[in-house]
DRENLUM-211782 format. One line per field, with one value per residue (C-alpha): x, y, z; residue number from 1; residue in one letter. Coordinates in steps of 0.2 Angstrom, whole numbers, always signed. Layout:
<pts>
X = (X:...) .
Y = (Y:...) .
Z = (Z:...) .
num = (NUM:...) .
residu = (a:...) .
</pts>
This chain:
<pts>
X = (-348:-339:-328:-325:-321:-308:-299:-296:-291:-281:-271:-271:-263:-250:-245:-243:-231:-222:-218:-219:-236:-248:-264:-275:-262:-263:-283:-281:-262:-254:-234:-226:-218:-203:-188:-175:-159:-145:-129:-117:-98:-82:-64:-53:-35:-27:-33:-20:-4:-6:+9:+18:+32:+30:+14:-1:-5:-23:-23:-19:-33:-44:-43:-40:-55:-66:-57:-62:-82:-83:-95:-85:-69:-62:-45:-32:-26:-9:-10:-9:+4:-3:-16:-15:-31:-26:-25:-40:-50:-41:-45:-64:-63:-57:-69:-83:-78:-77:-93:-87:-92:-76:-87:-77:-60:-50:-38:-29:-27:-23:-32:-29:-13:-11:-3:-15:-5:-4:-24:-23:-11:-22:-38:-33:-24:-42:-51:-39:-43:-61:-59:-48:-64:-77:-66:-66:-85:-82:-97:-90:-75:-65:-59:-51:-48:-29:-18:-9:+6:+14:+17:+34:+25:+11:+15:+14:-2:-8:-2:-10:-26:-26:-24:-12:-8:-13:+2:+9:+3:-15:-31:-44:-59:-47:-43:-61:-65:-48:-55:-71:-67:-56:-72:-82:-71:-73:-89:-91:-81:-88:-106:-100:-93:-106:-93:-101:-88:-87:-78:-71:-68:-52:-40:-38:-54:-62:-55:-73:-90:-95:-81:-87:-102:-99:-92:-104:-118:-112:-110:-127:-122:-130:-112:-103:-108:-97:-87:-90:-72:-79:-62:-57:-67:-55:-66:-87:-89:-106:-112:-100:-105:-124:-123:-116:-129:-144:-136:-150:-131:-131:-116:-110:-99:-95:-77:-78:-60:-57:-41:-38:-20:-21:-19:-5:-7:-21:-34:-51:-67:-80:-97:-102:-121:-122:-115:-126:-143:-136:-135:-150:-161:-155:-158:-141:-142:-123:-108:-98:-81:-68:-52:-42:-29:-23:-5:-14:-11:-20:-25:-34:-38:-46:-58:-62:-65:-78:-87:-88:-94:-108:-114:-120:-124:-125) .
Y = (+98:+99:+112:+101:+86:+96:+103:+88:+78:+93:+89:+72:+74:+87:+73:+62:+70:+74:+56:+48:+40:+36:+43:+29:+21:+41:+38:+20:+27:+14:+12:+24:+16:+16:+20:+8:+10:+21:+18:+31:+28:+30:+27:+22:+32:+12:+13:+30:+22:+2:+3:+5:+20:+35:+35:+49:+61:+60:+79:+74:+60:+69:+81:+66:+59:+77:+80:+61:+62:+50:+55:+51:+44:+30:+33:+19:+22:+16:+28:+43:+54:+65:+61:+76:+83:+98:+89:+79:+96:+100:+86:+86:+105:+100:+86:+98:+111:+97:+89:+74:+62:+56:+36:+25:+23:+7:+0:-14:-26:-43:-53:-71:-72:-84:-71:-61:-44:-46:-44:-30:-19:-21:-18:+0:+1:-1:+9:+25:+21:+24:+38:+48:+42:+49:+65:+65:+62:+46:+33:+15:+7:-7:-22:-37:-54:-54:-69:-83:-75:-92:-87:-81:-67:-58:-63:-84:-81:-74:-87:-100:-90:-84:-98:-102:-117:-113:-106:-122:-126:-117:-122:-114:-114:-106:-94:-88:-85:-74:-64:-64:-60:-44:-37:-37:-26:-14:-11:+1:+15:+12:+15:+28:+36:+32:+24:+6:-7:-19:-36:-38:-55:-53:-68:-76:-82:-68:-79:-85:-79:-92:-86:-68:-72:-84:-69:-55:-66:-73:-55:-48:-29:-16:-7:-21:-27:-32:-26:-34:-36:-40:-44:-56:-73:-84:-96:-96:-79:-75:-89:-81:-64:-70:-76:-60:-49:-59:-61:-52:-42:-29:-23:-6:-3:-13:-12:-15:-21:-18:-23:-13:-16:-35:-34:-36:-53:-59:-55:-57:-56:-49:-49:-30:-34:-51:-42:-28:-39:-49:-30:-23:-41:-40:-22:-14:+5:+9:+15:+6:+9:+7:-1:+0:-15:-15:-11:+1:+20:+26:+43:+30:+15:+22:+35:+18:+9:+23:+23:+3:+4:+22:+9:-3:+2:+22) .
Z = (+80:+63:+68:+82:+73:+59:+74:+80:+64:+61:+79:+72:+57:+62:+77:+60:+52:+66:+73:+58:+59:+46:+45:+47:+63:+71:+74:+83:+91:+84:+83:+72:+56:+57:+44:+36:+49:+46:+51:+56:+49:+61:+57:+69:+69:+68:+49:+47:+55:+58:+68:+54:+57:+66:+76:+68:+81:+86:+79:+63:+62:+65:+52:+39:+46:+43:+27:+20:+27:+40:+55:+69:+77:+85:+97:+97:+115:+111:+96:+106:+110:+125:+137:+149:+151:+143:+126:+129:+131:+113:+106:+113:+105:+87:+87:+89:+79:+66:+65:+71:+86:+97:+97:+103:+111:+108:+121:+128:+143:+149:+163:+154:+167:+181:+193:+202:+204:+183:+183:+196:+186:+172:+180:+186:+170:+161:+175:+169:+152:+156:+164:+150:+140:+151:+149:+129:+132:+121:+127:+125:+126:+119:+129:+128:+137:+135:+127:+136:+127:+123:+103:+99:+91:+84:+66:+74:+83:+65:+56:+66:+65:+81:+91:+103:+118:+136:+145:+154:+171:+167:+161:+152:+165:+176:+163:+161:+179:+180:+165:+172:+188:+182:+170:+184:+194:+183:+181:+195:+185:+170:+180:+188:+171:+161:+151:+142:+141:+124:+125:+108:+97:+97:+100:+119:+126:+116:+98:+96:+98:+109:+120:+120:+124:+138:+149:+143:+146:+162:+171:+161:+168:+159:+158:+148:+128:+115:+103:+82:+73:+58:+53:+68:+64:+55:+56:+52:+53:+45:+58:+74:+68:+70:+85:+94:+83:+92:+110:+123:+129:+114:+103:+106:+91:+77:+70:+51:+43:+24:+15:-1:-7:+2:+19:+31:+39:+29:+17:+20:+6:+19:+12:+18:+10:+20:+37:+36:+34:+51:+59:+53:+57:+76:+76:+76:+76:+83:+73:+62:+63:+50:+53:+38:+38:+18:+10:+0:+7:+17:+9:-5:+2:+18:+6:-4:+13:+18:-1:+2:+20:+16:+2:+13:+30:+26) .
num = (1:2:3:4:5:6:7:8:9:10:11:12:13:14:15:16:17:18:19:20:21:22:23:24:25:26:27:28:29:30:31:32:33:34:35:36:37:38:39:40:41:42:43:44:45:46:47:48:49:50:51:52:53:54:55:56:57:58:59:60:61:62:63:64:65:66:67:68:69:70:71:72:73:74:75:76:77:78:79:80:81:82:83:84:85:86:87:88:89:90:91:92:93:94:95:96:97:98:99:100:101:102:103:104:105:106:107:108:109:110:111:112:113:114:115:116:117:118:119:120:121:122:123:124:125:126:127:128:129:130:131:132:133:134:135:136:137:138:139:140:141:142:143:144:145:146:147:148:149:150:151:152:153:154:155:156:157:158:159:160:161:162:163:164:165:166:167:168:169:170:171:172:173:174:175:176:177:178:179:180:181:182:183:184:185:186:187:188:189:190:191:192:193:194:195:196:197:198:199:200:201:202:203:204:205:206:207:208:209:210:211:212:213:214:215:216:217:218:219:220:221:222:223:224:225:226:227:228:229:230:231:232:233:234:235:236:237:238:239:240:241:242:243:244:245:246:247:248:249:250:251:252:253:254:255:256:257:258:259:260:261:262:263:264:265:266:267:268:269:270:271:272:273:274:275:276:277:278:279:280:281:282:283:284:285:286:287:288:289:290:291:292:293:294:295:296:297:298:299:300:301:302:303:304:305:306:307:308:309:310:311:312:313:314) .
residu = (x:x:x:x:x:x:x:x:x:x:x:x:x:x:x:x:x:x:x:x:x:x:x:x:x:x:x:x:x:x:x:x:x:x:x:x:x:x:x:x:x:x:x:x:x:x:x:x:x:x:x:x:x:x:x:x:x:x:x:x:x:x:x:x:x:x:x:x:x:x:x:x:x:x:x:x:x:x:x:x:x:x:x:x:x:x:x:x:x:x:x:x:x:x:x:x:x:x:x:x:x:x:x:x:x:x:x:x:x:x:x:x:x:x:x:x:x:x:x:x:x:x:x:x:x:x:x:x:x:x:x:x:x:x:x:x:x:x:x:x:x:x:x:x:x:x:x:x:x:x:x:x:x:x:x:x:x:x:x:x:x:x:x:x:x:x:x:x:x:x:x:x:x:x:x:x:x:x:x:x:x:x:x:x:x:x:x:x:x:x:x:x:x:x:x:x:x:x:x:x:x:x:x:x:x:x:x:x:x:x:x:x:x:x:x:x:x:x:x:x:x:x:x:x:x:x:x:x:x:x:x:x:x:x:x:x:x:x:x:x:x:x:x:x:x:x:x:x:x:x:x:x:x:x:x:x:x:x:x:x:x:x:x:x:x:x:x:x:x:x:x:x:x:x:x:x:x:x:x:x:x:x:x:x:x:x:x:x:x:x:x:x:x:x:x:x:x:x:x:x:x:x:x:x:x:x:x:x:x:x:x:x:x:x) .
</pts>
């Protein structure tokens, strides 16, 4: 009987230090403890070009992005240069060979648009997006509402903090049915691709987390979360950034902006200590991803973004 009973503490302990249980929680199979969470940091290819100049090939990011130490990569879809699938296979293969995870793919759309063909267009525009990111094997995607467009141009819109009138004739209810209407069509591919969608804070109906979440939380699909700009609240954003953290539709990716060198539009003193605890309280376990928005270059401010961000959520 004492054999017995070592043997099977033995078993015990073993399945202790395997799963992270502690000895006295192994005997009653309690929950194991578990460790403070670690984030893994991205950086999105925007951080190396800002459309600013010549566009960085996706080739070359990549290689900045190993070369600096991050852990993975975000594609800007505008940003790249070749989407055949022979250049995603090369791009899947230099990822690889690099260490890095190809996590999250930034694009573009507009359904804020009264005319119906509009929406159309960019809902099979987003439904190619999805699939060039089911080929790069990348697992959630950025989307976004659209603007009404009626700034004279982006430099307005950022002037007056993101805010702009409804486009004449057009209300905002019906604004949010379009834009909800349009998401919901593409749920299918992103099902069938495995693909997660993540509505981003950033500007249109998406300007406030309220806004966000009042489309996210209105469809409740398994295939669409949201996207944190942490750098896209004008306005109350520890409070905004809250609210998204603790919504019962998850973040998939949180996009963390720095501005070393003072930033291009505007310059914002983002507490990285403060956002971190929001994260880690509502459980958040995802990548952050590092969008580099300074006048500093890039070859210094970007290393200094990920020393900053590794310090606080790493």
């Amino acid at each position: 009987m004492k054999r017995r009973t070592v043997l099977k503490n033995t078993v015990l302990i073993g399945a202790a230090a395997l799963t992270g249980t502690t000895w006295s929680n192994a005997k009653t199979a309690a929950s194991p403890v578990r460790a403070q969470p670690r984030n893994r940091i991205g950086v999105s290819t925007y951080s190396f070009w800002q459309f600013r100049g010549k566009r960085l090939g996706m080739p070359a990011c990549i290689d900045k992005a190993a070369e600096m130490g991050f852990d993975g990569v975000e594609l800007l879809h505008v940003q790249m240069q070749d989407t055949s699938p022979e250049a995603l296979r090369k791009l899947k293969r230099q990822a690889h060979a690099l260490g890095l995870d190809l996590m999250g793919f930034s694009t573009h759309q507009g359904f804020l648009n009264p005319d119906p063909a509009v929406r159309q267009q960019n809902v099979e525009k987003t439904i190619h997006q999805i699939e060039l990111a089911y080929a790069l094997g990348i697992p959630t995607i950025r989307i976004n509402t659209g603007r009404w467009r009626t700034s004279k141009n982006f430099d307005e819109l950022m002037k007056n903090k993101g805010i702009e009138p409804v486009r004449e004739g057009c209300t905002v209810e019906q604004g949010f049915e379009w834009v909800t209407a349009s998401i919901e069509k593409l749920l299918p591919k992103a099902e069938e691709c495995g693909v997660v969608l993540g509505l981003e804070n950033h500007w249109g109906l998406g300007l406030t987390a309220e806004g966000v979440l009042r489309i996210v939380e209105k469809i409740n699909s398994p295939w669409l979360g949201m996207t944190l700009d942490t750098g896209n609240f004008l306005e109350r954003s520890y409070e905004q950034m809250e609210l998204m953290a603790a919504s019962k539709i998850p973040i998939q990716l949180v996009q963390a902006k720095t501005y070393y060198g003072g930033g291009r539009w505007y310059t914002l003193d983002i507490d990285y200590t403060r956002v971190a605890a929001v994260l880690r309280k509502h459980g958040y376990r995802g990548y952050i991803s590092l969008e580099f928005e300074g006048n500093e270059d890039a070859q210094t401010g970007v290393p200094k973004s990920l020393a900053l961000l590794r310090k606080h959520f790493g």
